[in-house]
C-alpha positions in Angstrom: -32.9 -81.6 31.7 -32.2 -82.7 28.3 -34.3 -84.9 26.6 -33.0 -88.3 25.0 -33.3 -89.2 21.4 -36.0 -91.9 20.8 -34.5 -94.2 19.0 -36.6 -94.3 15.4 -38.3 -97.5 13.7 -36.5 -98.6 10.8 -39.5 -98.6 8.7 -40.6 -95.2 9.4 -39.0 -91.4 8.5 -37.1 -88.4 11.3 -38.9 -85.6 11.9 -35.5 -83.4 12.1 -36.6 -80.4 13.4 -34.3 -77.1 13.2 -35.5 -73.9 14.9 -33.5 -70.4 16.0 -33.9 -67.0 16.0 -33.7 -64.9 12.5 -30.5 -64.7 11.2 -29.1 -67.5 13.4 -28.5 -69.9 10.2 -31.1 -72.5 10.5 -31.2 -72.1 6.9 -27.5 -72.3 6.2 -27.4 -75.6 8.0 -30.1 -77.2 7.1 -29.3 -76.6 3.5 -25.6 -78.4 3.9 -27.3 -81.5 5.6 -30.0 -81.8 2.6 -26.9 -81.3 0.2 -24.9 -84.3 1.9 -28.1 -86.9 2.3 -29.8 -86.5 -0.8 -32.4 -89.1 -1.4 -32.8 -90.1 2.1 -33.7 -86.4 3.4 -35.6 -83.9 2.1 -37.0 -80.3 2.8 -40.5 -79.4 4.3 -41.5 -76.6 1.9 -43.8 -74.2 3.8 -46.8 -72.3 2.4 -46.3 -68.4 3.2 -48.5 -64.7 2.6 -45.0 -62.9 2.4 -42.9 -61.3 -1.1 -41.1 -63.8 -2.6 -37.5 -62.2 -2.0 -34.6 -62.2 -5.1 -33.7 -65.6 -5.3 -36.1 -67.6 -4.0 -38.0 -69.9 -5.9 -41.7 -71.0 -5.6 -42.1 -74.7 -4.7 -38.7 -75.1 -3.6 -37.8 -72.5 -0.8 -41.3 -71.3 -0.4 -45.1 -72.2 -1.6 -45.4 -68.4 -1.9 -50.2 -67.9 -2.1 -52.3 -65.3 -1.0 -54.2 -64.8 1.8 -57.4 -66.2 0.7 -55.3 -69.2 -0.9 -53.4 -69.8 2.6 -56.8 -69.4 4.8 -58.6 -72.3 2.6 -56.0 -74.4 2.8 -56.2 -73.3 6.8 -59.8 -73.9 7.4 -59.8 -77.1 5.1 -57.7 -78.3 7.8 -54.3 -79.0 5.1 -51.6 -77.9 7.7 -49.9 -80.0 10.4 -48.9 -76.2 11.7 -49.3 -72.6 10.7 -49.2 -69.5 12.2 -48.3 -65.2 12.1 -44.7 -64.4 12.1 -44.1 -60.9 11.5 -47.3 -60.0 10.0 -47.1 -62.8 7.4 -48.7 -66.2 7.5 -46.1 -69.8 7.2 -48.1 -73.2 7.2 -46.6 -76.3 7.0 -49.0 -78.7 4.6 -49.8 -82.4 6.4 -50.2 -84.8 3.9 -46.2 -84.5 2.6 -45.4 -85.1 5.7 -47.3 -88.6 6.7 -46.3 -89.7 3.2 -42.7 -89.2 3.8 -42.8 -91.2 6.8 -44.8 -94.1 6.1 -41.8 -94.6 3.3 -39.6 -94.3 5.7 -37.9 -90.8 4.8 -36.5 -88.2 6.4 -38.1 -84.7 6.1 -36.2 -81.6 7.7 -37.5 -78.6 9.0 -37.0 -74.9 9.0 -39.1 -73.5 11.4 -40.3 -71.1 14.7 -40.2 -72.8 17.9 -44.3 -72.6 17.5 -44.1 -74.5 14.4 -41.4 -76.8 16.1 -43.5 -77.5 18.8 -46.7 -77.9 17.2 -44.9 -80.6 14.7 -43.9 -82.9 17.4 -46.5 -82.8 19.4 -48.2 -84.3 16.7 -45.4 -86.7 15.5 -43.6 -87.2 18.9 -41.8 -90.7 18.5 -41.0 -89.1 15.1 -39.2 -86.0 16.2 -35.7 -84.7 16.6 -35.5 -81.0 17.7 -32.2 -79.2 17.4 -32.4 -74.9 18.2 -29.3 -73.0 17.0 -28.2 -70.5 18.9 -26.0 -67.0 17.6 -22.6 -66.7 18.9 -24.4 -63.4 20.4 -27.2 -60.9 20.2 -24.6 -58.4 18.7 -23.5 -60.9 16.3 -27.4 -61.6 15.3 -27.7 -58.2 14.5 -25.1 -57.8 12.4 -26.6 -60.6 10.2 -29.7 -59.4 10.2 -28.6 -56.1 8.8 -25.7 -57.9 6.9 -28.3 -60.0 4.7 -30.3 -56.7 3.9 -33.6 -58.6 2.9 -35.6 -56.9 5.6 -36.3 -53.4 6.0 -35.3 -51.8 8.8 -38.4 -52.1 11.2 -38.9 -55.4 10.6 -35.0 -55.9 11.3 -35.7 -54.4 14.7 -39.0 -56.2 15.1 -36.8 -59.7 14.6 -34.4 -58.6 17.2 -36.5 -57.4 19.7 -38.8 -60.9 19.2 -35.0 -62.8 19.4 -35.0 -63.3 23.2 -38.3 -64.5 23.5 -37.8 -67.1 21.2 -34.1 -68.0 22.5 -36.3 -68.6 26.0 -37.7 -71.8 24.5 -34.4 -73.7 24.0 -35.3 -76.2 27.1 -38.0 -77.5 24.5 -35.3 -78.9 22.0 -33.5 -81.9 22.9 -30.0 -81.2 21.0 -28.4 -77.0 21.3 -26.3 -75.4 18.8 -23.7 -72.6 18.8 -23.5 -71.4 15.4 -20.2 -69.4 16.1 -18.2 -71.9 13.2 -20.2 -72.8 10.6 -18.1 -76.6 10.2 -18.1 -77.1 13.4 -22.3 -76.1 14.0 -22.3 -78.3 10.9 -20.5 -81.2 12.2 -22.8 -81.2 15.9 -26.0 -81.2 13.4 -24.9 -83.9 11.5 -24.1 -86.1 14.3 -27.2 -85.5 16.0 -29.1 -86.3 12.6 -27.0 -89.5 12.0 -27.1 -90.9 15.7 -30.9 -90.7 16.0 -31.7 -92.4 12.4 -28.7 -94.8 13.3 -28.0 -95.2 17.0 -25.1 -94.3 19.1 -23.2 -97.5 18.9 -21.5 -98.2 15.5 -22.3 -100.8 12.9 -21.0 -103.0 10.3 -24.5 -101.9 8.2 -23.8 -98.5 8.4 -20.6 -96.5 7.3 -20.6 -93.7 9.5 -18.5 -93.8 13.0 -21.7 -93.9 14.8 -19.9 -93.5 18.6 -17.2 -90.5 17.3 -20.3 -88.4 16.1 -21.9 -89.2 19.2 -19.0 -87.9 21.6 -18.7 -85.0 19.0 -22.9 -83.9 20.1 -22.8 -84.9 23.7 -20.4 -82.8 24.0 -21.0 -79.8 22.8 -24.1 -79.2 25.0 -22.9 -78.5 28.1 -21.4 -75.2 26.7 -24.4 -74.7 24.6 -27.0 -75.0 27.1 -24.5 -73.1 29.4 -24.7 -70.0 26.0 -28.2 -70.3 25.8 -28.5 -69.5 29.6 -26.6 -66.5 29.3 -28.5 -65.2 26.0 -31.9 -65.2 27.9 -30.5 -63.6 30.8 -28.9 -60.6 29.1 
C-alpha cells in the first residue's frame, strides 16, 4: 500500500528524497526542481572515495576526500548515512542537514535506496521519498553506456545491481516513470509542492495545489503497476 504524505510543520524543512537505479535520471530531475525553487531548496552534497569525473565540481556535485579523510569523518560519527556503492564510499554529512531544517528549508536528495532509507528513518515526519523508475531495463542500459563515464565492468556491475534496487520501490511513497523527462518532471514537482503545501489550494500560495495533486495521484497506479513488471522480469 502506498504511504501518505505527512503533512510538514510550517516552521520546519522537507526531507525530499529521490532514489533510482544508475542511469535512471535522479540526477536530471533533481537538478530541474533545485533550478525552479531556488532559495527555498537546496542540494545535499555527499562526501565520496570515487575520481572526480570531467565536469564535476568539488563542493557542489561532490565533497570528493580520501579514504582516510571519509573514515574520520565516519568514525567521528559526522554522517546521517554512508555506505559502499560500487567499491567507493558516499556519506551524507549530519549537521547540514539539522540546520536546514530547523530554518525551515528544504534540502533534496540524490541517493541509494540504503541511503534513502537510512535518512528517514532518522528524520521520518521530515521525509518525502519519490524512486524513479526507467522506462525499461533495455532503456537503462542504453544510458548507462550512452553517458560513457563508467567503464565497461562497472557498467555491467550497475545493471546487474539495477533489479535489486528496483525491488525496494514499496519503500517510497510517490513512483516515477522517467519515460518523458516534462512529464517525470511535472509528477516530481507536484509531489514536492503538495507535501510542503498541502493538497487543497490556497490564497497564500500561488501554485494550483489540487491540479498538481490529480497530476501525482495519478500517475501511480501505472507506475507501481511498471515497477511490478521491472522486478519480475
Amino acid at each position: 500500500m502506498m504511504m501518505s504524505a505527512v503533512p510538514n510543520p510550517s516552521d520546519r524543512g522537507v526531507l525530499v528524497i529521490v532514489s533510482s537505479p544508475s542511469g535512471a535520471g535522479k540526477t536530471t530531475l533533481t537538478r530541474r526542481l533545485l533550478d525552479e525553487f531556488k532559495g527555498q531548496l537546496e542540494f545535499s552534497v555527499s562526501y565520496t572515495t570515487r575520481p572526480q569525473r570531467m565536469g564535476e565540481t568539488h563542493g557542489k556535485d561532490y565533497w570528493f576526500v580520501s579514504i582516510e579523510k571519509f573514515d574520520e569523518m565516519a568514525k567521528a560519527g559526522d554522517f546521517a548515512e554512508h555506505a559502499f556503492v560500487f567499491s567507493n564510499r558516499y556519506g551524507t554529512a549530519r549537521a547540514p542537514i539539522d540546520e536546514a531544517l530547523g530554518a525551515g528549508r528544504d534540502v533534496v536528495f540524490d541517493v541509494d535506496w540504503q541511503g534513502g532509507r537510512s535518512l528517514s528513518e532518522q528524520w521520518p515526519e521530515d521525509s518525502l521519498k519519490v524512486f524513479i523508475l526507467p522506462p525499461s531495463m533495455d532503456k537503462l542500459e542504453q544510458r548507462l553506456r550512452q553517458r560513457a563515464t563508467d567503464a565497461p565492468e562497472v557498467i555491467e556491475r550497475r545493471l546487474r545491481k539495477a533489479k535489486e534496487e528496483l525491488a525496494h520501490y514499496p519503500e517510497y511513497q510517490f513512483l516515477i516513470v522517467n519515460d518523458d523527462l516534462d512529464r517525470a518532471y511535472a509528477v516530481l514537482r507536484g509531489a514536492y509542492l503538495t507535501r510542503r503545501y498541502g493538497k487543497v489550494d490556497r490564497a497564500d500560495v500561488p501554485y494550483p495545489l489540487a491540479d498538481l495533486w490529480a497530476v501525482v495521484e495519478g500517475h501511480q497506479s501505472e507506475a507501481r503497476a511498471h515497477a511490478s513488471r521491472l522486478v519480475e522480469r
